[in-house]
N, C-alpha and C positions, 0 to 999 in steps of 0.2 A: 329758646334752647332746643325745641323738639329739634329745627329745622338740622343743628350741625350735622346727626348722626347720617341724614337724608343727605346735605353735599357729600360726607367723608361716602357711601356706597356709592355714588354718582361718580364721583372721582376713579375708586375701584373697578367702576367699569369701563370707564372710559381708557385707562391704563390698559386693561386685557384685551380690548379691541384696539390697540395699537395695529397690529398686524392688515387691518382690514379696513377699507371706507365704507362698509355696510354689512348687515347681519352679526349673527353670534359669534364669540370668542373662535379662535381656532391655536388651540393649547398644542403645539408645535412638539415633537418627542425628539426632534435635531435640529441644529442650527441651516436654514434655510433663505433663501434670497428671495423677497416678497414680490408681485407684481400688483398694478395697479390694478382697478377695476375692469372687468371685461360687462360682454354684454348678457342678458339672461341666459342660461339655459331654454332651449325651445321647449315647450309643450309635448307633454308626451301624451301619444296614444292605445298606450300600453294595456291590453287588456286586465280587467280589474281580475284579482287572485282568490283563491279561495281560502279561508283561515289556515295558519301557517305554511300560506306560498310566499312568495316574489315572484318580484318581476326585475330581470336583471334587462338594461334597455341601454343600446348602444347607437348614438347617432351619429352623423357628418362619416360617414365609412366607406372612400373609393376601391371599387372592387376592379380585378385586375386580369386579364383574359390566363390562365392559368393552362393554357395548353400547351406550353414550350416552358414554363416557370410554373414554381410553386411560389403564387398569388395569393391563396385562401385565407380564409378568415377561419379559425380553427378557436373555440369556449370551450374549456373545459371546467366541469361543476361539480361541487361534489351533495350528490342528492341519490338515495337509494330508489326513488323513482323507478316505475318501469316506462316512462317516455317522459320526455320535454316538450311541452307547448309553445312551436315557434309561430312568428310574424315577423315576416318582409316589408317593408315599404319602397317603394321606388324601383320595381322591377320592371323590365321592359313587357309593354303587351302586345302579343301574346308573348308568353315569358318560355323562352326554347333553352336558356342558357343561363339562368341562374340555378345551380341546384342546391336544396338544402340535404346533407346528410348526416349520420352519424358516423363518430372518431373517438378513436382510441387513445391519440397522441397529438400531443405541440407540433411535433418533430419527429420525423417528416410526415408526409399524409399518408396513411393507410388506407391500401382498398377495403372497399366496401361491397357488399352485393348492388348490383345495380336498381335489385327491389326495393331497396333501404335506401335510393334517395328517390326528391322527392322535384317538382320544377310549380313550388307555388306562385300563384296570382297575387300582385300586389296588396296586402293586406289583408290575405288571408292565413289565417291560422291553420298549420300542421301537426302531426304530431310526429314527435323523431322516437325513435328507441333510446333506451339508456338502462339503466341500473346496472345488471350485472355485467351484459355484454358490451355495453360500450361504457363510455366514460364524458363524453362532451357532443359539440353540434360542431361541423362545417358548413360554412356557408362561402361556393363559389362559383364563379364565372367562367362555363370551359365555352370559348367558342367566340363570334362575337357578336353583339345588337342592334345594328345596324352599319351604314356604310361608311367608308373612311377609318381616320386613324381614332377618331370619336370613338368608333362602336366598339372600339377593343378594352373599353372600359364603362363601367357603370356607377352611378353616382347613388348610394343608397341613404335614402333620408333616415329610414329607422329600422330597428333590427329589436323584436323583444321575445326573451325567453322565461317563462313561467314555468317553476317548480318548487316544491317544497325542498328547502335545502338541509342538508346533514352539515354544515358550515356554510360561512359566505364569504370562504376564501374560492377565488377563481382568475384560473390562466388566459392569457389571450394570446394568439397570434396572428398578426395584423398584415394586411396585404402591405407594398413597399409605398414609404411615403416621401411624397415628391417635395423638395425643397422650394422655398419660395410660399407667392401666394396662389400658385397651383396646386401646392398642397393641400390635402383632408386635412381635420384637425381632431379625430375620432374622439367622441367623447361614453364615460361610462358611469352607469347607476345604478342603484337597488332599490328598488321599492317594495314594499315599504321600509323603512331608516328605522333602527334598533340601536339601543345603545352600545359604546367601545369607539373603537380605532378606525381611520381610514391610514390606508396603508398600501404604497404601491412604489414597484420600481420596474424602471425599462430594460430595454437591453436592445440592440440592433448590430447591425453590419452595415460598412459604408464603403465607399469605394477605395481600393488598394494606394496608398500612400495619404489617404484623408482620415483622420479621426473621426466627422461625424458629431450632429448635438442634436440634443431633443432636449424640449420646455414639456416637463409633468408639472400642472398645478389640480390645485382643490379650487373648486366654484361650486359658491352656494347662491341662490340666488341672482344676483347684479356684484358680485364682489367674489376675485379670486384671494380666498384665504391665505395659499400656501401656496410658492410653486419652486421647483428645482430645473437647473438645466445643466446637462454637461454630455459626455458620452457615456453616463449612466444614472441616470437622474433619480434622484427617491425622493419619496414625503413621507412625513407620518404624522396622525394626530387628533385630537379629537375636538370637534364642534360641540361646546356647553351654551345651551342646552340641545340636546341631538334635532341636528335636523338634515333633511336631506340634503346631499352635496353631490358633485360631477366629477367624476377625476379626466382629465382631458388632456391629449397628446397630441403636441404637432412635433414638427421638424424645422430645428431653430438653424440649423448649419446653411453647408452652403454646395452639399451634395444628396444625394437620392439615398435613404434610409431601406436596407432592405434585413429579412428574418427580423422584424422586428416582434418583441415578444412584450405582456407585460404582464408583472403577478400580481395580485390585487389583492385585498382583505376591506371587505365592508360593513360596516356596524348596523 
């Protein structure tokens, strides 16, 4: 007789991970369109935080020569900080044209003092200004890396920013993402995972007479939780018991996505 009580919870679980082929439940707050498994999340190299920081860690992120367009990669955080702890990966060496600075705004870029940015070495840690006078980090490409139609773009493996935050709700604005499988597929995280919601939705421009789509899902581990596609994509929901998850955006249509923006909330 012990054993019933033991199938009846086994049952209950299996039912709550309907949604998923591996890891924890993902408790859905809207009706959403599931995908199958994807492949891990990559390893991060995030510099480890000091008690009540994070690390907010963006990979797979094509950067975009931004001297005739606005390109940039534009985080804004909210953290009374008086700087943010950036890291680059994947910068060209010597690095003449990636610069990292601090910003105001999503939309559009605001100048800066030219002293206020910075042109770090792949993997090295900066530090940006923040609290009162600014508001987030850009991170962009003016210029280009080498020769040909290549060098007018760069291919960033990892991007991590360390702060202690006043919330861990946070803005992005994304360089333009190319349809197809030359598309980036930019993905984003928080470490370390606290309890609550993950919660995000897109927004973009696409070319005059085309709608445009974009796939948001939730990936924890080897198993996308959650994911929405359309020309405004959202998710919401929470992983029991909390573990870390990736919210990740490609471009599902069948034209070039550009002003793409996305708002996030991380638990």
């Amino acid at each position: 007789m012990a054993r019933l009580p033991l199938l009846m919870a086994a049952a209950l679980l299996i039912g709550g991970t309907a949604c998923s082929s591996h890891g924890p439940p993902f408790l859905a707050d809207a009706p959403t369109t599931t995908a199958t498994a994807t492949t891990p999340a990559p390893a991060s190299s995030a510099p480890s935080t000091t008690p009540g920081d994070v690390a907010l860690v963006i990979t797979d992120l094509r950067l975009i020569n931004s001297e005739e367009s606005d390109s940039a990669l534009r985080v804004l955080v909210e953290s009374g900080a008086p700087e943010l702890a950036v890291k680059v990966t994947g910068v060209p060496n010597p690095n003449k044209v990636i610069l990292v600075c601090p910003t105001n705004a999503i939309q559009p870029r605001t100048p800066v003092p030219g002293s206020a940015c910075v042109t770090p070495a792949s993997g090295e840690t900066v530090k940006v200004p923040h609290g009162t006078a600014y508001k987030g980090v850009e991170i962009v490409q003016v210029g280009v890396s080498g020769a040909g139609a290549a060098g007018n773009a760069t291919a960033i493996s990892e991007i991590t920013i360390g702060y202690p935050p006043a919330s861990r709700s946070v803005q992005f604005r994304l360089p333009p993402l190319a349809q197809g499988e030359s598309g980036s597929r930019p993905s984003f995280r928080m470490t370390p995972v606290g309890p609550g919601t993950y919660q995000a939705t897109a927004t973009f421009s696409a070319a005059i007479g085309s709608q445009g789509e974009a796939e948001l899902s939730v990936v924890a581990g080897s198993a996308t939780q959650n994911t929405a596609r359309g020309p405004g994509p959202s998710v919401s929901g929470a992983l029991k018991p909390p573990v870390e998850a990736t919210l990740r955006l490609r471009n599902s249509g069948s034209v070039a996505l550009t002003a793409v923006t996305l708002d996030a909330q991380f638990p």
